[in-house]
C-alpha positions as CSV (number, residue, x, y, z in Angstrom):
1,X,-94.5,8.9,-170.4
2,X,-96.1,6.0,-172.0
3,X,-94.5,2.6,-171.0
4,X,-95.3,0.8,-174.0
5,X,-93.8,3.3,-176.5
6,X,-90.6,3.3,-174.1
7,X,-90.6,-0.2,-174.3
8,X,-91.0,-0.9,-178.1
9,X,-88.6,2.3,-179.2
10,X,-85.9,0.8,-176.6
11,X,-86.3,-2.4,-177.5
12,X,-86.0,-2.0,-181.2
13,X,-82.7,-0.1,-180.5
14,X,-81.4,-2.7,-179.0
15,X,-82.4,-5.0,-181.8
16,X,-80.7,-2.9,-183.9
17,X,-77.6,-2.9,-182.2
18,X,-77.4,-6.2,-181.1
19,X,-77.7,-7.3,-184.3
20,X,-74.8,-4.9,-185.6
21,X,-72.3,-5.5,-183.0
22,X,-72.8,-9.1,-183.2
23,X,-69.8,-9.9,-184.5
24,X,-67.4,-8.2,-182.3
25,X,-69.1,-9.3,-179.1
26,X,-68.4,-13.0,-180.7
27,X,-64.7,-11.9,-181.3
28,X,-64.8,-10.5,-178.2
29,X,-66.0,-13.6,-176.1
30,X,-64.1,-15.7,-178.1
31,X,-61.0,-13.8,-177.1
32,X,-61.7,-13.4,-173.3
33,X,-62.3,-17.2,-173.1
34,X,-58.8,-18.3,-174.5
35,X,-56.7,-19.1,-171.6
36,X,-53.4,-21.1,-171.7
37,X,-53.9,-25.6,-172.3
38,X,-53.3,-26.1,-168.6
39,X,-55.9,-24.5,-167.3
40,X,-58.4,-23.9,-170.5
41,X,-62.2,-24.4,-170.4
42,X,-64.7,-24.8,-172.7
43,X,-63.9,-24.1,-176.5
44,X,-60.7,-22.4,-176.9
45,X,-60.1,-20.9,-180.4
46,X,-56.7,-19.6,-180.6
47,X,-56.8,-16.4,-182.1
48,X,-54.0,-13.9,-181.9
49,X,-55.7,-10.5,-182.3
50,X,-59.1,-9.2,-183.4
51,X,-58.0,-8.8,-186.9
52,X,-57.4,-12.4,-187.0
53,X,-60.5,-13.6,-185.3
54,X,-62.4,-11.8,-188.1
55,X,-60.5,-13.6,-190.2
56,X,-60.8,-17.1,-188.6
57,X,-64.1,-17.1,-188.0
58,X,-64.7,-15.7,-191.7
59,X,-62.8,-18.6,-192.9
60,X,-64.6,-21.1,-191.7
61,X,-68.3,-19.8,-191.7
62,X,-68.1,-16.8,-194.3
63,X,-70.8,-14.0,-193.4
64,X,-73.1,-16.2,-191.7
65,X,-70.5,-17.3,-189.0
66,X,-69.8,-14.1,-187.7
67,X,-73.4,-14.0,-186.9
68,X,-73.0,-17.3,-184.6
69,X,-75.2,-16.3,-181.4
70,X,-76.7,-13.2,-182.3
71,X,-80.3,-15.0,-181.4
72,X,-78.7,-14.4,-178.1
73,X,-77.7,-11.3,-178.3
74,X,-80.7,-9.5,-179.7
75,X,-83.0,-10.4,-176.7
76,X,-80.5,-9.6,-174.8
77,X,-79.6,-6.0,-175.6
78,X,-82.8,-5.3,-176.1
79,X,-84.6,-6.1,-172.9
80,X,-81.4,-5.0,-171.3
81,X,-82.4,-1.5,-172.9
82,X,-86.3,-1.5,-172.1
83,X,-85.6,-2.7,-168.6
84,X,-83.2,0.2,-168.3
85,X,-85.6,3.1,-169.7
86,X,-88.6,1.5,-167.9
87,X,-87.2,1.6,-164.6
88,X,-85.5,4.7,-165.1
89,X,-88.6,6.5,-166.4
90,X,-90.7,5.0,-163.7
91,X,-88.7,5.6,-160.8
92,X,-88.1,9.1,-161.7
93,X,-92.0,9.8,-162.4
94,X,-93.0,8.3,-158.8
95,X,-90.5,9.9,-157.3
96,X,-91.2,13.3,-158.9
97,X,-94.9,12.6,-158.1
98,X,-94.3,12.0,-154.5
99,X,-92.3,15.5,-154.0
100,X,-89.5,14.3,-151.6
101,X,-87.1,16.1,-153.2
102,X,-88.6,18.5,-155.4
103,X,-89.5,17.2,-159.3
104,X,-86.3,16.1,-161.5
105,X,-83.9,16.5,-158.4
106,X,-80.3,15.4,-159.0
107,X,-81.2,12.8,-155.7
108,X,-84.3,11.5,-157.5
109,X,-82.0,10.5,-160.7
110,X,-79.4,9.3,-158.1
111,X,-81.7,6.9,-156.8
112,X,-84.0,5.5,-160.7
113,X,-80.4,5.1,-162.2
114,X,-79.2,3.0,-159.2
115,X,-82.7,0.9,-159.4
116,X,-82.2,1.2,-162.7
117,X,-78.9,-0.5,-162.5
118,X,-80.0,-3.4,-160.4
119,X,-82.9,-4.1,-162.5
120,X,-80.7,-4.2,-165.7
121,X,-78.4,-6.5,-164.0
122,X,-81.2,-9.2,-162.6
123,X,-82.8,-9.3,-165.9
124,X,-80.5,-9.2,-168.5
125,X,-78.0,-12.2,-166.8
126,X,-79.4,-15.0,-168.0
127,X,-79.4,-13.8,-171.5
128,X,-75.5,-13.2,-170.6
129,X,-75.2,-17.0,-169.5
130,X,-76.9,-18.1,-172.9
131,X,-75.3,-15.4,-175.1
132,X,-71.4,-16.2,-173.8
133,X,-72.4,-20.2,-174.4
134,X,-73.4,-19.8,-177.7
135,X,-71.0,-17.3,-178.8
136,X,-67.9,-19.4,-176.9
137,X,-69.1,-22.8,-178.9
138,X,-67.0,-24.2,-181.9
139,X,-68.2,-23.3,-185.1
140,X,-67.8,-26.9,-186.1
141,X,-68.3,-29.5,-183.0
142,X,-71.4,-27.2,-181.5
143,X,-73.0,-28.4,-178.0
144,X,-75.9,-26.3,-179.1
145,X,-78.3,-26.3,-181.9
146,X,-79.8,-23.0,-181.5
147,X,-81.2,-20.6,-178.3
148,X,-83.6,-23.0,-177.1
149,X,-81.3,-26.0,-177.3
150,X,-79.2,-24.1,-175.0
151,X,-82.1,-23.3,-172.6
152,X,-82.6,-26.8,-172.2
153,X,-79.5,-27.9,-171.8
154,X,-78.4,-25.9,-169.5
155,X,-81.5,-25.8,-167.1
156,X,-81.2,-30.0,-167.0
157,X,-77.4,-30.4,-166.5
158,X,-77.3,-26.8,-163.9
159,X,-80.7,-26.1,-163.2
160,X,-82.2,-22.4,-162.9
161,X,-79.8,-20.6,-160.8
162,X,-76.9,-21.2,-163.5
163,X,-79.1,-17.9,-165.2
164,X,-77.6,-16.5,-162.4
165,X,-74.3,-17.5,-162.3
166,X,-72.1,-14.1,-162.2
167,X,-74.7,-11.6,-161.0
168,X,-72.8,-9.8,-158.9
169,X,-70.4,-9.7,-161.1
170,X,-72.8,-8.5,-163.4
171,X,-73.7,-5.8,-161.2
172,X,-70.6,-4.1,-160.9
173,X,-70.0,-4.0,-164.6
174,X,-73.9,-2.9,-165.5
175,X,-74.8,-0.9,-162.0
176,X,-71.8,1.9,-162.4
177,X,-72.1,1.5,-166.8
178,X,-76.5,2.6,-165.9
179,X,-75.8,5.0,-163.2
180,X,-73.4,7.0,-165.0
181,X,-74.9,6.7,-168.6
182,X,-78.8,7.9,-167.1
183,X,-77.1,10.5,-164.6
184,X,-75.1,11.9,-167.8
185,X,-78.1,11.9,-169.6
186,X,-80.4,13.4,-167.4
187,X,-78.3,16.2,-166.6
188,X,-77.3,16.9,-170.1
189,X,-80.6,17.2,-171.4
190,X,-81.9,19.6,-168.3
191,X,-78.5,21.9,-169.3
192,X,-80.2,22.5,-172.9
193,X,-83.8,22.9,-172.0
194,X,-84.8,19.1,-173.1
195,X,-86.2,17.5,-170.1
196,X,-89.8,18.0,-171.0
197,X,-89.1,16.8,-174.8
């Protein structure tokens, strides 16, 4: 396996779909965030479906507005997807390499797509914490410029470890989503003959 071509053809995957689903992950943030006056936080923007958030957000930033954030989301999805493959690839190589239980074992792709998991999870939060603030900001009144503005920002009101904030969380939606997704995968491609290709 060559590491560098994993990385570049994962991570121009994920620039391609980060940059595609742009839009509905900032419907979809904005939606999640909305919470009743009483207890609200941060930017609340009233929509009533996804239909009308499309809408909304068209209205008041035409094509360009449903784009809001996606500087956050490209890096995001796309080291989200090389750290995945890397680890992956790499665990299962070593592991097949050391013999422990015999090369492309069902326990050896147990054990990269749990690593696999973990590493997604620990790298890609604090692209999380930057993509949901830029995403959840008003189109109009924004607290930050651009991805670097919110870098700044929040690493001298919070400090470092607001990156962090929600890893576990972050775990438990990533870990089972890699496991599953690289344990599917693997097996699939051994059941046509693929797993050399």
């Amino acid at each position: 396996m060559s590491t560098l071509k994993t990385i570049g053809c994962s991570a121009f995957s994920g620039v391609i779909g980060g940059f595609v689903g742009s839009p509905i992950f900032l419907v979809k943030t904005q939606l999640q965030t909305a919470s009743s006056s009483t207890i609200s936080v941060g930017t609340q923007h009233n929509h009533n479906s996804m239909v009308s958030a499309l809408r909304n957000i068209y209205s008041r930033g035409g094509v360009p507005g449903l784009w809001q954030g996606v500087t956050a989301s490209i890096p995001r999805i796309s080291i989200g997807s090389s750290a995945q493959l890397v680890t992956y690839s790499l665990t299962m190589e070593k592991l097949d390499s050391l013999a422990l239980y015999g090369s492309g074992s069902w326990q050896n792709n147990m054990i990269g797509a749990v690593l696999s998991g973990f590493v997604v999870a620990v790298v890609i939060n604090p692209f999380d914490v930057l993509s949901t603030r830029l995403y959840n900001q008003s189109s109009v009144d924004r607290l930050y410029v651009g991805y670097t503005d919110c870098i700044g920002k929040i690493l001298k009101t919070e400090g470092p470890l607001a990156f962090y904030k929600g890893l576990a969380a972050q775990y438990f939606r990533i870990g089972p989503h890699s496991f599953l997704s690289l344990v599917l995968w693997h097996h699939t491609r051994k059941s046509f003959g693929l797993e050399k290709l």
